[in-house]
DOPALUM-93178 format. One line per field, with one value per residue: residue number from 1; residue in three letters; x, y, z of N, C-alpha, C in turn. Coordinates in steps of 0.001 Angstrom, whole numbers. Layout:
<recs>
k <- (NUM; ...)
r <- (ala; ...)
n.X <- (X; ...)
n.Y <- (Y; ...)
n.Z <- (Z; ...)
ca.X <- (X; ...)
ca.Y <- (Y; ...)
ca.Z <- (Z; ...)
c.X <- (X; ...)
c.Y <- (Y; ...)
c.Z <- (Z; ...)
</recs>
This chain:
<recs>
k <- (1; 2; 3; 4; 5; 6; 7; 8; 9; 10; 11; 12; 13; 14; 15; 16; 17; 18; 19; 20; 21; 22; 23; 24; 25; 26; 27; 28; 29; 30; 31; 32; 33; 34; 35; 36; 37; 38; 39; 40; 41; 42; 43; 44; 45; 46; 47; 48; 49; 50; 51; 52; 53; 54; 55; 56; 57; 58; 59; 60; 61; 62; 63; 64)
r <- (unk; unk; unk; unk; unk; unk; unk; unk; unk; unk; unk; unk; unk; unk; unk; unk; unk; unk; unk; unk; unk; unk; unk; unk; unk; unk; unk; unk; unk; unk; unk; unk; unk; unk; unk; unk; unk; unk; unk; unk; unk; unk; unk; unk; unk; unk; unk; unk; unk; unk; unk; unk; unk; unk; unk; unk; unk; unk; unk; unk; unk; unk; unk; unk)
n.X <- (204; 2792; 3180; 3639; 5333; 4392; 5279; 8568; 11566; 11972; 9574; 8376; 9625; 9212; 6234; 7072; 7879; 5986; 3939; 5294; 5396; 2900; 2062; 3977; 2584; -129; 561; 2037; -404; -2442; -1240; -1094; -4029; -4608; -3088; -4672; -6414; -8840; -12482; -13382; -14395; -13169; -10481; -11237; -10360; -7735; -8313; -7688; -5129; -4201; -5106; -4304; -1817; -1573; -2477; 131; 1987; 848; 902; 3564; 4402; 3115; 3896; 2481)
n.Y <- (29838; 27728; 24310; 22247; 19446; 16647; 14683; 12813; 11658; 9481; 8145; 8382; 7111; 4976; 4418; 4662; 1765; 604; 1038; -161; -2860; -3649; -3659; -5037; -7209; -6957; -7598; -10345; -11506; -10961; -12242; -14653; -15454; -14431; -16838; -19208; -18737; -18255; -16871; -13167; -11793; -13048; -12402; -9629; -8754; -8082; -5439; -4393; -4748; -2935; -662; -197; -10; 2433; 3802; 4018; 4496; 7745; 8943; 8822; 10578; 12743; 13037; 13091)
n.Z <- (4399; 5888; 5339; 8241; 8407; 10938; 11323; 11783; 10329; 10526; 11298; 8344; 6893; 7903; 7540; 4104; 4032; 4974; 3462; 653; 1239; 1918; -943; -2423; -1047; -2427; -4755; -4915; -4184; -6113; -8599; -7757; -7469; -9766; -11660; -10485; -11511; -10583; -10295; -11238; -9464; -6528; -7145; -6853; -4320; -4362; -3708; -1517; -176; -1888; -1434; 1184; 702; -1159; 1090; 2983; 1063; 652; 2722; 3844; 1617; 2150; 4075; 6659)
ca.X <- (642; 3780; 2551; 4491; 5215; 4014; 6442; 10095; 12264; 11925; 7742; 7981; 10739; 8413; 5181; 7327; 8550; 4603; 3142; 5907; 5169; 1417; 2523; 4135; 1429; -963; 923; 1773; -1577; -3198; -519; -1633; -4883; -4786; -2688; -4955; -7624; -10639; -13357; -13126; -15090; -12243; -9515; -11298; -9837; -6527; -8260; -7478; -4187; -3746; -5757; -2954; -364; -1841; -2371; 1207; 2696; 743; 1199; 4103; 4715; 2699; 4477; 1202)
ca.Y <- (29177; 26627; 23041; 21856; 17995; 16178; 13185; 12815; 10631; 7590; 7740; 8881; 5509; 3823; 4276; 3877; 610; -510; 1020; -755; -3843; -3953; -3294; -6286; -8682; -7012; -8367; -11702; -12323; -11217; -12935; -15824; -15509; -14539; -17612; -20461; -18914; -17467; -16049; -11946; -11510; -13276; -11482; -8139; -8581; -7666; -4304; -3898; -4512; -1870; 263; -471; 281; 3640; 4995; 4263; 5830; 9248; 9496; 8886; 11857; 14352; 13936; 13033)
ca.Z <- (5597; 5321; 5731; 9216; 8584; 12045; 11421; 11732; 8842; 11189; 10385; 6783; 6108; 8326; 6400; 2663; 4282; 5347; 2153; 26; 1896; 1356; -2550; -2923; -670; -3346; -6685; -4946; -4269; -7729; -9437; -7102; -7656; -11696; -11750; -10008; -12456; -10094; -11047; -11045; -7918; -6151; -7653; -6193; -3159; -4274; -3685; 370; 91; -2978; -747; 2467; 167; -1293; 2242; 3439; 199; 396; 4241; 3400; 687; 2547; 5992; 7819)
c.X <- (1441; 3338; 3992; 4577; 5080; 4587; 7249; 10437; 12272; 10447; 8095; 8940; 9781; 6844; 5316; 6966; 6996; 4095; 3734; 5313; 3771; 1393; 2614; 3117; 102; -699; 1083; 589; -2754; -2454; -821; -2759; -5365; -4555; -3544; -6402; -9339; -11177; -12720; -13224; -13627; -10671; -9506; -10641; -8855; -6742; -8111; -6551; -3453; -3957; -4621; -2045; -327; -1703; -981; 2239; 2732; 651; 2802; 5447; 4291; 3302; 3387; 1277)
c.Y <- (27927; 25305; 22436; 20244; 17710; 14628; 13344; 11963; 9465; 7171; 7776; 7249; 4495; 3592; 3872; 2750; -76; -608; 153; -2503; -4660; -4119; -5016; -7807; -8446; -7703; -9728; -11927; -12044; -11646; -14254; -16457; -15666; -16097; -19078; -19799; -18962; -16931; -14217; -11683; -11695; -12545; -9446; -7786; -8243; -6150; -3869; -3827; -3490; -590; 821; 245; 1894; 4528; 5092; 5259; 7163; 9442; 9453; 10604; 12566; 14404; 13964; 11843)
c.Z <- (5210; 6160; 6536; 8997; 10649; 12516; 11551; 10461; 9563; 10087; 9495; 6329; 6574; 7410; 4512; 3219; 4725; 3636; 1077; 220; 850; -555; -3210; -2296; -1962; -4825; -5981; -4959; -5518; -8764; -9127; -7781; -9739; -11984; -11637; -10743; -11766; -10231; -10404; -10068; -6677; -6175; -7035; -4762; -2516; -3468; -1946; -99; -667; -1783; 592; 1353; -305; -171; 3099; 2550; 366; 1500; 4204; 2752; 1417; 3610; 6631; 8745)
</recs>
């Protein structure tokens, strides 16, 4: 059975263009963070916005 995408090329640019987004708020702010020298714990927090950025990519790629 051929997998029907459920987006148009507006969504699919629109989700790069979030997931990209989230990409770069994740390196400023653990470059931020590495930088002003906080403990690890602190630094984990980069992990949402990695997380944001992952799910716009592969919605993204799959056309969901």
């Amino acid at each position: 059975m051929p997998l029907v995408p459920n987006i148009g090329p507006r969504g699919i640019r629109r989700r790069q263009v979030i997931g990209l987004a989230w990409m770069g708020v994740a390196i400023a702010a653990g470059a931020a963070l590495l930088a002003a020298g906080v403990s690890p714990w602190w630094r984990l927090t980069v992990a949402l916005p990695l997380l944001m950025a992952g799910v716009g990519v592969f919605q993204a790629k799959e056309k969901t």
